[in-house]
C-alpha positions as CSV (number, residue, x, y, z in Angstrom):
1,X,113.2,146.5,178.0
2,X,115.3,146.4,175.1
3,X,115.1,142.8,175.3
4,X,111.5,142.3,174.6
5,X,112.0,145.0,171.9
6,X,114.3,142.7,169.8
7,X,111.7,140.1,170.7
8,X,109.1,141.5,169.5
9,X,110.9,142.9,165.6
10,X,112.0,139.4,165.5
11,X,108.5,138.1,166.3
12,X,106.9,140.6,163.9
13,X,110.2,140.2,161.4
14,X,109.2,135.8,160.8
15,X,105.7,136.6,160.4
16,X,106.1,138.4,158.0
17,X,108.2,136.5,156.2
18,X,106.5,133.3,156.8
19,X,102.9,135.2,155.1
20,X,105.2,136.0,152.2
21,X,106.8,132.4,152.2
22,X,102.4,130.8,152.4
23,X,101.8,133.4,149.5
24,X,105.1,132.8,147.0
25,X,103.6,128.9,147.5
26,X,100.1,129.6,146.9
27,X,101.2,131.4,143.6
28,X,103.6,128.2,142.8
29,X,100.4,126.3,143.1
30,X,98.2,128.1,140.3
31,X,100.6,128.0,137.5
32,X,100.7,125.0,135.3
33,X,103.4,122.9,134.3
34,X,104.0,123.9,130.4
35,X,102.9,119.9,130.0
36,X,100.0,120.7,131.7
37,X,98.5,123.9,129.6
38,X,95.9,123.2,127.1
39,X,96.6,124.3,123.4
40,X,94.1,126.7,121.6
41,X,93.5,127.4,117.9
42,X,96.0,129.5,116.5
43,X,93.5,133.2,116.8
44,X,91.3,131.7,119.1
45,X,90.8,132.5,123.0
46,X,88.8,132.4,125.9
47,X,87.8,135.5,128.3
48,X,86.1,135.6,131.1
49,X,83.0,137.5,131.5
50,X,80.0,138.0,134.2
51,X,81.1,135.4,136.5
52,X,82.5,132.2,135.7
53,X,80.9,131.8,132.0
54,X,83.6,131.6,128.9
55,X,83.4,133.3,125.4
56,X,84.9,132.6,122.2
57,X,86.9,135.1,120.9
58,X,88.2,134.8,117.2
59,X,90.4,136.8,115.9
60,X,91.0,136.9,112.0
61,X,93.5,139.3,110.4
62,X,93.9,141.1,107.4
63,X,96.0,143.4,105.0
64,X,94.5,145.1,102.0
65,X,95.7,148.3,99.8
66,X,93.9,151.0,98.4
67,X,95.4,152.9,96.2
68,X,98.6,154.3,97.7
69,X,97.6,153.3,101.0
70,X,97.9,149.9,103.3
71,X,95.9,148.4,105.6
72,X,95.9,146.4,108.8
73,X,92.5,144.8,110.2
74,X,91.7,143.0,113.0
75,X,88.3,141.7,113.2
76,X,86.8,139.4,116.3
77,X,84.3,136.9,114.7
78,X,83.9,135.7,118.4
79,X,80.6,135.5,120.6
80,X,82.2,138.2,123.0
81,X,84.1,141.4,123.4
82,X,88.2,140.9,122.3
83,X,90.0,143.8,124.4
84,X,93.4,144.4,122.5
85,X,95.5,145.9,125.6
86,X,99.0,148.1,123.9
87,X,101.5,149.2,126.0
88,X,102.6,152.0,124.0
89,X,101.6,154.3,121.1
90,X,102.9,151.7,118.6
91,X,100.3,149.4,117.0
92,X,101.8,147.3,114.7
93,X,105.1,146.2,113.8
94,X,106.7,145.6,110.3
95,X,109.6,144.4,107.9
96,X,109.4,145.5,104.5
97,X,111.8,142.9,102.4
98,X,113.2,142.6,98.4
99,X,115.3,140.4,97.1
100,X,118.1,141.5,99.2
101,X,116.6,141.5,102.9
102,X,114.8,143.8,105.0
103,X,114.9,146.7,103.7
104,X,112.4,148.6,106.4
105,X,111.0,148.1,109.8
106,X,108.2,150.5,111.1
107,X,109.6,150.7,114.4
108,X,113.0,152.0,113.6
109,X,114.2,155.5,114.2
110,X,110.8,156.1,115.6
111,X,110.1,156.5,119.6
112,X,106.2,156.2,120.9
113,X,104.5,156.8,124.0
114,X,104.6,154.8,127.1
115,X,100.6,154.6,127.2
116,X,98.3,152.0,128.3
117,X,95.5,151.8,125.7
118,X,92.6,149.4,125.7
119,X,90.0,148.1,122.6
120,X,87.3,146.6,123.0
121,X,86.1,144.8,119.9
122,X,82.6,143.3,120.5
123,X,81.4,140.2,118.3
124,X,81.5,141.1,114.7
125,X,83.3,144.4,115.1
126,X,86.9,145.4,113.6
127,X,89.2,147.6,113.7
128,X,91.7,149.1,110.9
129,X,94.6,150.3,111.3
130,X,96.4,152.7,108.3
131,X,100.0,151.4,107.6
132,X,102.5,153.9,107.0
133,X,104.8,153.1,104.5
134,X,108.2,154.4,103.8
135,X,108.9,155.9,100.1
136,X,109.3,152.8,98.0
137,X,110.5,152.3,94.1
138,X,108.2,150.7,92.0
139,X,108.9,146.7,92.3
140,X,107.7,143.9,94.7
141,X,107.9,143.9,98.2
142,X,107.3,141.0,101.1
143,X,105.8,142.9,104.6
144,X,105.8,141.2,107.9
145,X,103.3,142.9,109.7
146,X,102.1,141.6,113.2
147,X,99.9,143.9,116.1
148,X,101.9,145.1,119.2
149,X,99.0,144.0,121.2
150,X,99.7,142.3,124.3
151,X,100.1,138.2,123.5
152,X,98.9,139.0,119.9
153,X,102.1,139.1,118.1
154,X,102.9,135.7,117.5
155,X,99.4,134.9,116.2
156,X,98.5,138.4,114.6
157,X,101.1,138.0,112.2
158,X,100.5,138.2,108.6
159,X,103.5,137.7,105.7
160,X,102.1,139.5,102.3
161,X,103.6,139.9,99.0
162,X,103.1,143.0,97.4
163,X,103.8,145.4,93.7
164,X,104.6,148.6,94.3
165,X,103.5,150.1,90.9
166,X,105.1,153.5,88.4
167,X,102.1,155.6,89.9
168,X,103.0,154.7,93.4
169,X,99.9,152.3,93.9
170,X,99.7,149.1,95.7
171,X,98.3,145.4,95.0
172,X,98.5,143.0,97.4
173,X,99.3,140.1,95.3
């Protein structure tokens, strides 16, 4: 009895893994060789939508200042809707540099949320996102600002020169 017990675990044990083995090869298959992957514009990709039909989605960003205040749009100039998928609380990311380095990076000494958040940016749309700066002394200023979005970092990034100014405004030079 105990014999076609161990039997039967090992029968049960190599099906299993041979249905893990099939599926770890199946997933081999679908992923491209890096030679193999087609390069896109810079801002430019392609989502699926309603079956097998393709949309443009172009994103363009931006950094203006008004007043004392900065800001950080995003803006799809696609045909279809751009979800920007975060995996935190964070949004962006920044280094604020003078002539001696970084002087300030958004990020540090700050902690955010561990939550999943989703926006949808349908053709045309945009979205804005208020920077908060540290306290600066009047003089110029380089910021590295990029989104947090999932694969947006790389091609989100914008590098600005700016003038902090006596009455604490900004230009964006």
């Amino acid at each position: 009895m105990m014999k076609k017990i161990a039997g039967i675990l090992i029968l049960i044990a190599a099906l299993i893994f041979t249905a893990c083995q099939s599926t770890d090869d199946e997933a081999e298959e679908e992923l491209p060789a890096d030679n193999e992957q087609e390069e896109q514009e810079e801002n430019e990709t392609e989502e699926e939508i309603e079956g097998d039909e393709k949309v443009n989605t172009e994103l363009t960003f931006a950094l203006n200042a008004e007043d004392d205040k900065m800001f950080y749009t995003v803006e799809n100039e696609g045909d279809g809707v751009a979800t920007l998928k975060f995996a935190t609380s964070q949004k962006y990311e920044y280094e604020i540099s003078d002539e001696t380095g970084v002087i300030s990076k958004y990020s540090e000494g700050r902690a955010f949320l561990q939550a999943v958040e989703e926006i949808d940016l349908a053709a045309g749309d945009e979205q804005s996102f208020e920077v908060e700066l540290p306290k600066l002394e009047p003089g110029e200023y380089t910021v590295k600002i990029y989104l947090t979005a999932s694969d947006l970092a790389e091609t989100s990034e914008i590098s600005e020169k700016f003038e902090v100014t006596s009455d604490n405004s900004l230009n964006i030079n």
